[in-house]
C-alpha positions as CSV (number, residue, x, y, z in Angstrom):
1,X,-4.4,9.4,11.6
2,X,-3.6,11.4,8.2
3,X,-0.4,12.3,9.3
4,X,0.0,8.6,10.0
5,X,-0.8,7.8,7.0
6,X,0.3,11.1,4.7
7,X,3.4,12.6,6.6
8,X,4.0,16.3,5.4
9,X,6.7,16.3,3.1
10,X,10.2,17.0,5.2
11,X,8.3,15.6,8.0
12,X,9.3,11.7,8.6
13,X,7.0,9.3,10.5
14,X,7.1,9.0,14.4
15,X,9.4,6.4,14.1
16,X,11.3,7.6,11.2
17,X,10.3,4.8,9.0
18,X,9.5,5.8,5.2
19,X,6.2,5.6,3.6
20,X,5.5,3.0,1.3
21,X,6.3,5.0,-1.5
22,X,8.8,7.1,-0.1
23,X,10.8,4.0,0.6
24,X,10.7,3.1,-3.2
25,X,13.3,5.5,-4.2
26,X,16.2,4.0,-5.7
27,X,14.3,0.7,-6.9
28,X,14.7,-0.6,-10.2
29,X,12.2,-3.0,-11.7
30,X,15.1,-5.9,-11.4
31,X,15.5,-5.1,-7.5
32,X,11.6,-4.8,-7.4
33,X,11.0,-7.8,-9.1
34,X,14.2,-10.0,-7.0
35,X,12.3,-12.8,-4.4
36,X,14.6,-13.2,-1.6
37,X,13.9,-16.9,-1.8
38,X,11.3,-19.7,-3.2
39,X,7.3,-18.6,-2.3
40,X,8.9,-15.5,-0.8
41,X,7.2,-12.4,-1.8
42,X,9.2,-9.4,-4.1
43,X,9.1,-5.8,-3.4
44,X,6.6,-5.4,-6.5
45,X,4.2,-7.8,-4.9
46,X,4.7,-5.9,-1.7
47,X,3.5,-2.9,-4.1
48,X,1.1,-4.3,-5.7
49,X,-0.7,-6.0,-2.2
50,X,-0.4,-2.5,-0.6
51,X,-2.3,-0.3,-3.3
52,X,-5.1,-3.3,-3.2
53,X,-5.4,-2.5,0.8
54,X,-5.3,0.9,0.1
55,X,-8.2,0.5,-2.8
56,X,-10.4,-1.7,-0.4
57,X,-10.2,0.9,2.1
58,X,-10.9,3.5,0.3
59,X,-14.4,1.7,-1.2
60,X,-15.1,1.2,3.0
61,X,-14.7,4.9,3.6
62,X,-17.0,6.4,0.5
63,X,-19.1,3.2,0.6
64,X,-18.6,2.6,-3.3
65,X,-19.7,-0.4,-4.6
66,X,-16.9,-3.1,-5.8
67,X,-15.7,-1.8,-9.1
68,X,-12.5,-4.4,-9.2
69,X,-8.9,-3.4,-8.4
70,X,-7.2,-3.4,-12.1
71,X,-4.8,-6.1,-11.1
72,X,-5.1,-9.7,-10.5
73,X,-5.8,-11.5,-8.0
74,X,-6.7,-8.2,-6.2
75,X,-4.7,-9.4,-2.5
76,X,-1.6,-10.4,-4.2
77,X,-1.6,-9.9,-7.9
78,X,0.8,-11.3,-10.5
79,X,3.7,-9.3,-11.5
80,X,3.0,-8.6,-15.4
81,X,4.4,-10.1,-18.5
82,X,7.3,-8.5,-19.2
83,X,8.2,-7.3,-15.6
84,X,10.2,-4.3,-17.5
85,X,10.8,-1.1,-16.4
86,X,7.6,0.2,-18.1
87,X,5.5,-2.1,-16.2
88,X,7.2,-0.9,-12.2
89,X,7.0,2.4,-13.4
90,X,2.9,1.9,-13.8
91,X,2.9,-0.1,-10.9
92,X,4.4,2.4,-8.7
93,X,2.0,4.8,-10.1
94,X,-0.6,2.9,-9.2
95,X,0.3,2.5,-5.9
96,X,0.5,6.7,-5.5
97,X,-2.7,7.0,-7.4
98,X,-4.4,4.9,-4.6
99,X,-2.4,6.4,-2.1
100,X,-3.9,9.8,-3.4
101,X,-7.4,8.6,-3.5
102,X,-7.2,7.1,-0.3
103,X,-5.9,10.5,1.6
104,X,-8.6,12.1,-0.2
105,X,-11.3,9.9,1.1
106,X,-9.9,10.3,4.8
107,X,-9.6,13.9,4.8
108,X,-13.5,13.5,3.0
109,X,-14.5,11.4,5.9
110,X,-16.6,12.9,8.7
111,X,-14.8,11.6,12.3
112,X,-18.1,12.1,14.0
113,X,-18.7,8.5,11.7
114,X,-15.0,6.7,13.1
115,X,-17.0,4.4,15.4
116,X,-19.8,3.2,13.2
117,X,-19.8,0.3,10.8
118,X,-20.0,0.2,7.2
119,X,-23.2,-1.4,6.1
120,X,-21.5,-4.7,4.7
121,X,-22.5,-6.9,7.4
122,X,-18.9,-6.6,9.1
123,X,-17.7,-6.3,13.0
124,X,-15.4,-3.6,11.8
125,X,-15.6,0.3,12.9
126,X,-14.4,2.7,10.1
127,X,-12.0,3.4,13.0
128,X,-10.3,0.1,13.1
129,X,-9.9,0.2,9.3
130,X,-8.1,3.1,9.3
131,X,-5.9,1.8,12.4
132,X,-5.3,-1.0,10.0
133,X,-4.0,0.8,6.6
134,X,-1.8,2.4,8.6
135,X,-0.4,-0.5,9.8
136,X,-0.6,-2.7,7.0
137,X,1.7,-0.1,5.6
138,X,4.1,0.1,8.2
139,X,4.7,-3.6,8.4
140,X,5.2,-3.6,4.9
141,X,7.3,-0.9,4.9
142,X,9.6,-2.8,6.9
143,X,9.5,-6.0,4.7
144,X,10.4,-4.0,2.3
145,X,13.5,-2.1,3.6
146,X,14.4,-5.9,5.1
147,X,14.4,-6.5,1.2
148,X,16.0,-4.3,-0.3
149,X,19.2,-4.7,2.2
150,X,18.6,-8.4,1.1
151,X,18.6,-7.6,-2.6
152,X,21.8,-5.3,-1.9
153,X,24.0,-8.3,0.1
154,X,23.1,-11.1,-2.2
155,X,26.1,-13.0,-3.5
């Protein structure tokens, strides 16, 4: 599951799909901030909704309480005012700061634990949650690649 979800570097995913920050490379804040049409969602939302997923897992995994993700609303936030280079550069880092905290909390996590439930009054395993951020990335990997080719052949 951590390879899954942290691929060695030089090592691409089973499917040779990019992480969701490896497939950031190359994105400017204007291509980041482009919507591909009306109530369609941007790259930096994608971002920003991803590092939230990665947040709330995390808090399942170490059983912290709710401290608030630093963005709002926490699912999808807002893109900030300005949406300037300044502002995807903090974004993207907070997306790899989660990313980092997350892959610390999973290599943390004892696997003897993957089938029992965190004590929030929830049907889901620690198992399926992890099955989940690792999809939930994937998928939105691929929105984003769709995207970006998108931004790339707009006229």
């Amino acid at each position: 599951m951590l390879r899954l979800l942290d691929p060695p570097p030089g090592e691409p995913l089973w499917a040779g799909g990019a992480t969701p920050l490896g497939c950031l490379r190359g994105v400017d804040h204007r291509q980041a901030a482009w919507r591909p049409a009306a109530r369609r969602h941007s790259i930096w939302e994608f971002v920003l909704h991803v590092a939230y997923w990665k947040y709330a897992v995390r808090r399942k995994l170490e059983g912290s309480e709710k401290r608030g993700f630093p963005r709002t609303p926490s699912n999808w936030p807002r893109l900030p005012d300005p949406a300037d280079a300044a502002a995807w550069k903090d974004d993207r880092a907070l997306l790899r700061d989660e990313h980092r905290r997350l892959v610390e909390a999973v290599r943390a996590f004892d696997p003897a634990r993957l089938d029992e439930r965190p004590p929030d009054g929830r049907s889901y395993r620690y198992a399926d949650y992890l099955f989940g951020i690792v999809t939930h990335d994937a998928y939105h990997v691929a929105q984003i690649q769709l995207v970006k080719r998108l931004y790339q052949s707009r006229s």
